[in-house]
Structure formats: structure tokens, C-alpha cells
TORZANU-418464 format. One record per residue (C-alpha): x negated, y negated, z. Coordinates in pm, whole numbers. Layout:
TORZANU-418464
       xx       yy       zz
        X        Y        Z
...
END
This chain:
TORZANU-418464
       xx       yy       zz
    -1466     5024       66
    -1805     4876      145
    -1614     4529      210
    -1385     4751      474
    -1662     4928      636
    -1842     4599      722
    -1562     4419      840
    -1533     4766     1092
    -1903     4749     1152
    -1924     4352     1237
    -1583     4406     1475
    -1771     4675     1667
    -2089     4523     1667
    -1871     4234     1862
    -1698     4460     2092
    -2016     4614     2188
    -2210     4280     2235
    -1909     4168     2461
    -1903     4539     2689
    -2298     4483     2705
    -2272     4085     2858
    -2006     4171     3049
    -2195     4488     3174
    -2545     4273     3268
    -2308     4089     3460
    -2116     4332     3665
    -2259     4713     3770
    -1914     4842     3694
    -1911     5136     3437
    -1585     5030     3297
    -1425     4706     3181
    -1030     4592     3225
     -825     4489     2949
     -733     4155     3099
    -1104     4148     3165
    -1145     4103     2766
     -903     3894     2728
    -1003     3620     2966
    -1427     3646     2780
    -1216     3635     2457
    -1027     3353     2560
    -1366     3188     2698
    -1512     3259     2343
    -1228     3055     2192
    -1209     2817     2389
    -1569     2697     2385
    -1561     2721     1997
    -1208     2472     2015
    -1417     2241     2198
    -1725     2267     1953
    -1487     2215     1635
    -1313     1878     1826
    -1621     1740     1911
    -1742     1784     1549
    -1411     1674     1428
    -1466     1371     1628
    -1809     1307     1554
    -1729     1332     1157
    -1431     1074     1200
    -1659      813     1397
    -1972      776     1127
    -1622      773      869
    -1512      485     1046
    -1854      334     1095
    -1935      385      720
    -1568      187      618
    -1647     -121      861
    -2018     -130      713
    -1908     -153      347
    -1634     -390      437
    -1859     -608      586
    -2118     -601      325
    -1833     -635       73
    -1701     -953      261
    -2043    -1068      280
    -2127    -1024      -85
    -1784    -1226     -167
    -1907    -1530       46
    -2231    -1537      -58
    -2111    -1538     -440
    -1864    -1829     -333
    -2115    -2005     -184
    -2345    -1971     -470
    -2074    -2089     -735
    -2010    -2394     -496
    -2396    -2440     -497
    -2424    -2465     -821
    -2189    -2705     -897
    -1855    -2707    -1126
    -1959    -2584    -1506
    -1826    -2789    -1742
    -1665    -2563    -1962
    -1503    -2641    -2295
    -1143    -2406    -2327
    -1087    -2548    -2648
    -1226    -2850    -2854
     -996    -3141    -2760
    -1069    -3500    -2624
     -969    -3598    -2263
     -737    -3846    -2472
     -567    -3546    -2654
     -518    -3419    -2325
     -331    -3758    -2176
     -151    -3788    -2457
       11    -3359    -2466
       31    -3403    -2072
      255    -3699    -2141
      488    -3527    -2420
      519    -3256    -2230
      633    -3481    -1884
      363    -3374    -1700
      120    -3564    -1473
     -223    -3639    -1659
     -455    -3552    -1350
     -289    -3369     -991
     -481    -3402     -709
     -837    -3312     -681
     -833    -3182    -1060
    -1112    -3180    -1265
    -1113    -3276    -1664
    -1205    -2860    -1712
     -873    -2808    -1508
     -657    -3005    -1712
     -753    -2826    -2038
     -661    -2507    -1915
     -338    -2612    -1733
     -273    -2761    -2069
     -369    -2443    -2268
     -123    -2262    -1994
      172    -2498    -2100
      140    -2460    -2471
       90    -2084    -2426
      424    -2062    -2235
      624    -2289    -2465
      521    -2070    -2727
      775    -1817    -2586
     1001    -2026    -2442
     1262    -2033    -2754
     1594    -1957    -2643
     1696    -1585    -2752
     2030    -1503    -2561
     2025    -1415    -2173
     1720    -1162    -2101
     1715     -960    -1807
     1408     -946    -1505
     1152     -666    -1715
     1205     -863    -2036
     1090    -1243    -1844
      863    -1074    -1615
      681     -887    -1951
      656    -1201    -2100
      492    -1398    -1850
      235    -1118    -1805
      179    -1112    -2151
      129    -1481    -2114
      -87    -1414    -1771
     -319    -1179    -2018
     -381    -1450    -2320
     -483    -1702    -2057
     -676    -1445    -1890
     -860    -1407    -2179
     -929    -1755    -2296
    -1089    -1780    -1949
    -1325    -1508    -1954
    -1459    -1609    -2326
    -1488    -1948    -2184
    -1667    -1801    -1838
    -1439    -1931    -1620
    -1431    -1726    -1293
    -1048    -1668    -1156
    -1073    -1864     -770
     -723    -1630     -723
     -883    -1289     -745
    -1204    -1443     -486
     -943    -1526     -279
     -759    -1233     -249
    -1068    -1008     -266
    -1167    -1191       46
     -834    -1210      215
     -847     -813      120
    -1199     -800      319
    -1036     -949      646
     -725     -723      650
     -734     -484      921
     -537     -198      855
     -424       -8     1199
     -242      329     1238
      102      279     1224
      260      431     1597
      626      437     1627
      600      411     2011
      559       72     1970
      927       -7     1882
     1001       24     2279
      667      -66     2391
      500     -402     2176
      753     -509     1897
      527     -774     1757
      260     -561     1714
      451     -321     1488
      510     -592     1282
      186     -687     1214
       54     -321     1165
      337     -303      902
      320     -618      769
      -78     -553      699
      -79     -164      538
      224     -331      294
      -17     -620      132
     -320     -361      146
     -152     -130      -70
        7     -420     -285
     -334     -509     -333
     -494     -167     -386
     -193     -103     -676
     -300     -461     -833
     -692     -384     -800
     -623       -4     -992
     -407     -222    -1229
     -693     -487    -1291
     -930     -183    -1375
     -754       22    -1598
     -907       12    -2018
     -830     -263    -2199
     -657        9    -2455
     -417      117    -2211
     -313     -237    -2070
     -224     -327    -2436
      -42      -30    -2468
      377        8    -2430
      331      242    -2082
       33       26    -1997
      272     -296    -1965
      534     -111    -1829
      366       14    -1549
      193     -345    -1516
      549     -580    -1561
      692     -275    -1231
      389     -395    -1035
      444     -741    -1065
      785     -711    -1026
      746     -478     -689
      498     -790     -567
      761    -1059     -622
     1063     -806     -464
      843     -758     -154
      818    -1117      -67
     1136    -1149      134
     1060     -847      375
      713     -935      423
      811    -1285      518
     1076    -1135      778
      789     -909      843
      562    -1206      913
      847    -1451     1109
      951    -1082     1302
     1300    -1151     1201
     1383     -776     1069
     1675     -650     1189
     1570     -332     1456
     1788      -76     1273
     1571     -169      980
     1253     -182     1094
     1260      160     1281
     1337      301      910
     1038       67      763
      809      208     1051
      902      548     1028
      837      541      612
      455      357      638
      412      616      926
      465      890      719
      287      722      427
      -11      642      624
        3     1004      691
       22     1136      347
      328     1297      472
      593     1194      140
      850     1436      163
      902     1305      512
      854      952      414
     1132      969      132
     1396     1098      418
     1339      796      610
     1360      626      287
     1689      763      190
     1823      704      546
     1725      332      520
     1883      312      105
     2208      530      122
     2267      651      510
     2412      969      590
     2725      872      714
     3043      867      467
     3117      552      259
     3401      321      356
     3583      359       29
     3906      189       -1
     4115       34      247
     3952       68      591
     4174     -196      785
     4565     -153      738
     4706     -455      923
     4607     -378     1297
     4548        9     1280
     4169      133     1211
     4106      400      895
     4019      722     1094
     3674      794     1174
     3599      412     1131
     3374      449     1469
     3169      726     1288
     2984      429     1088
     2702      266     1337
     2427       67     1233
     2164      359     1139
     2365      480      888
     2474      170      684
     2400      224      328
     2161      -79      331
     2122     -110       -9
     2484     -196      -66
     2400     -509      152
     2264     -754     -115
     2063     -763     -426
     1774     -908     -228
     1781     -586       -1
     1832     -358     -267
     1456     -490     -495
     1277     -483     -164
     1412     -114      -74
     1300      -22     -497
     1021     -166     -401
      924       12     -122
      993      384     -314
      759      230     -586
      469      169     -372
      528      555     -202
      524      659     -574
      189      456     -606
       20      548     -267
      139      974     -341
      -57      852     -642
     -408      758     -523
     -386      938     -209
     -265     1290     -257
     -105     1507       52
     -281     1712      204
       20     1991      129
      211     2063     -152
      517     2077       47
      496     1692       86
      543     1573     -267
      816     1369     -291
END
């Protein structure tokens, strides 16, 4: 009851502070109606504007703050690079064998003693790298994508290791982190497939390799107790496997070669992703994979008469999945990193999870 009578009290208390303004400004004993209405709308209006412009404010020092840190990040990465190129190439030992062992393996094996530009430290570990993947290499029947791909992470891991005991830093993570520090990731706007083509590529193209490398980068910093465990190299052989299946649509990506019907579907899903908007996202995704249109089973061209309802079947809603096995990894691919992104970045309602 108390809560009731000061929700009564606090609406009168407003009524009467609107009668008294509106009586200071006009001698009239009575107010309208529509009178209240408009100072009501007034009220609400100025408060709309207050909450944008705060809105507004809040997302420019957000955006301020991101381009500060990536700047700082990107400068921190040079200025290490430039430091370990300073400093000069540590001779590090990977394991205790002569540079003639290492001519003489190199040779067994057929491969060249020195490549280009290689330094005596580099031609231990490529060594180490052979031996390490000839270790496995025993034939043992056909074996399938997971079972090759889970061995040459496992592989990827060992060497991993002998080079941080031997303090060698990895120049392919530098790289990328940097790379990672240039990418500018723009709001994905599906005008743009009738206005600036290109561009839509490119703002595709770039959110796809961030969030490659934001799934590798959570990957990388998981415990070492879960990466050695089953689900730990599960989930690490589908992330390597989703970055190898993504290469041919971020090279038509990159080339703008994508068919239109395609990339409308691929723009619509990162739109929705970008969004956190899943449920939405996974239509467009099953609209690009299976179509909504019926399946040409069977015989759909008897000598020179059409199957009926042939003409139903345009472009939009070809079952692109069924087109080739290369289309079919990329599309898997694309539900995995939706999976991943629904992951780290939640939605903002529950009726978007996918």
C-alpha cells in the first residue's frame, strides 16, 4: 500500500506542477485536454532528445577509446619488432646437433641444405619440423580431414613447444597480430549491393578474417589442460579446419568474383551477425545452404517437355550447398564462426539464439 500511495502522490504532484506552469503562463482558470497533451508531448520530446544525445555522446568516447587502444596496441607490436630486429638474431640451440648433422639429414631427407635467406638456427628447426612429421607419417589406411588435420596440430603443438623452451619468438603470430591491428572493421550496410559493390566486399571480406582471428586468439589462450584435452583438440582441429574451408570465399571475396545471388545471402548473414541478431542470421544462412524452393528430384527434363513448376526454381533459392564440396566447407564454415561469434558476443535478446 505505501508503494501505491506514492506512486498516486508523485502522479499528482506532476499533474499539479504541470496545471501550475501552464497557469503562470496563461490567466485562464481552466486548462484543455489537448492542452496537456501537447506540454506532455513537449516533456517527451525534450527528454528523447536528451537520451539521443547521451546515446550519442556514450558511442563516440566508445569509439574513441577502441581506435586509442588499437593504436597503442599496433604501436606496442612495432616497437617490439623493432627491438627484436635491434638486437640482432639469437643464436639459439633447438637441439644439440652440428651444422654437418644438419647437411647430412637435409640431404636424406631430399631437402635443400640452406633456402634463401635462412639462417643455421632456421635450419635446425625446419629440420626438427621434418623429423617431427615423419614421425606420423606411417601409412595406416585412408584417414579422413579431422583425423590429418588433428595430427598436424598435434604436430603444430610439439614444435610449438620446442620453440618456446628454446625462446624462439613465432614471426607468424607478430605478423598476424599486426595485420589484426590494421584491419578496419566497418558496419556491414546492405544498401550497398545497389549502391558500391566493391565496397561490400571489402566490409565483408574484413569482419570474416577479424573474427577468424578473434576465434584463433581465444583458441591460443585457453589452459594448457584443456588444449591437451579430447574436447580441447576437437574444438581446436574445427578451427583450423573452418580457417582452411574459408580460403576459397575469402579469395572470391578479395578478387570480387562472388556470384550476386550469393553474396546478398553472405551480406545479409555478417549483417545480422554484426548485429548480434542470430536467429535472423541463421535464416539467411539456411536460405543460402538449402533454399526454400522444392528440390528437383528425379527426372526434370523428359525429351523436350519441362517437369512442371520447373520455372518455380530461380537463383535465390538454389540449394547452394548441393553445388560442390568446396561450397558446401565454406557454407559449414560460415555456421561455425556464427556458433563462435553467438559465443563471445551474446544477443542482446533471448529470442535471437540460434
Amino acid at each position: 500500500m505505501d508503494f501505491l500511495s506514492e506512486a498516486i502522490n508523485a502522479e499528482i504532484s506532476k499533474k499539479r506542477k504541470t496545471l501550475e506552469s501552464t497557469a503562470r503562463d496563461s490567466k485562464k482558470k481552466y486548462i484543455s485536454r489537448a492542452e496537456l497533451e501537447r506540454l506532455r508531448e513537449e516533456e517527451y520530446r525534450k527528454q528523447e532528445e536528451e537520451r539521443q544525445r547521451k546515446e550519442e555522446e556514450r558511442k563516440r568516447k566508445k569509439q574513441e577509446e577502441e581506435e586509442r587502444l588499437r593504436a597503442h596496441e599496433k604501436t606496442q607490436i612495432k616497437r617490439a619488432n623493432e627491438n627484436q630486429q635491434k638486437d640482432g638474431e639469437i643464436e639459439v640451440e633447438t637441439f644439440n646437433i652440428t651444422r654437418e648433422e644438419v647437411i647430412r639429414r637435409l640431404r636424406a631427407k631430399g631437402h635443400p641444405i640452406r633456402l634463401f635467406g635462412e639462417t643455421d638456427k632456421q635450419c635446425k628447426i625446419r629440420l626438427r619440423a621434418l623429423e617431427l612429421m615423419e614421425e606420423h607419417s606411417e601409412e595406416q589406411g585412408q584417414r579422413n580431414d579431422y583425423m590429418r588435420k588433428l595430427e598436424e596440430m598435434e604436430e603444430g603443438m610439439r614444435l610449438e613447444e620446442l620453440k618456446q623452451k628454446a625462446g624462439v619468438q613465432d614471426e607468424k603470430k607478430l605478423s598476424k597480430k599486426l595485420k589484426k591491428a590494421e584491419l578496419v572493421v566497418e558496419p556491414i550496410e546492405l544498401g550497398l549491393l545497389q549502391k558500391d559493390v566493391d565496397r561490400l566486399f571489402t566490409q565483408i571480406y574484413t569482419y570474416l578474417v577479424y573474427t577468424m582471428d578473434e576465434w584463433e586468439e581465444y583458441m591460443d589462450a585457453r589452459p594448457e589442460e584443456e588444449k591437451q584435452s579430447g574436447p580441447g583438440k576437437r574444438a581446436a582441429v574445427m578451427q583450423k579446419q573452418t580457417h582452411d574451408y574459408m580460403a576459397p570465399l575469402l579469395r572470391q571475396l578479395k578478387k570480387r568474383t562472388l556470384e550476386p545471388d550469393i553474396l546478398a545471402r553472405v551480406a545479409e548473414i555478417t549483417h545480422h551477425m554484426q548485429h548480434r541478431r542470430y536467429r535472423d542470421a541463421q535464416d539467411s544462412y539456411l536460405q543460402l545452404s538449402i533454399g526454400n524452393a522444392p528440390w528437383p528430384i528425379g527426372v526434370t527434363m523428359v525429351g523436350i517437355h519441362e517437369r512442371s513448376a520447373r520455372e518455380k526454381i530461380f537463383s535465390s533459392q538454389v540449394a547452394h550447398v548441393l553445388n560442390d564440396e568446396t561450397s558446401r566447407k565454406w557454407i559449414q564454415s560460415i555456421k561455425r564462426l556464427m556458433t563462435f561469434a553467438q559465443k563471445k558476443y551474446p544477443p542482446y535478446t533471448l529470442s535471437q539464439i540460434s
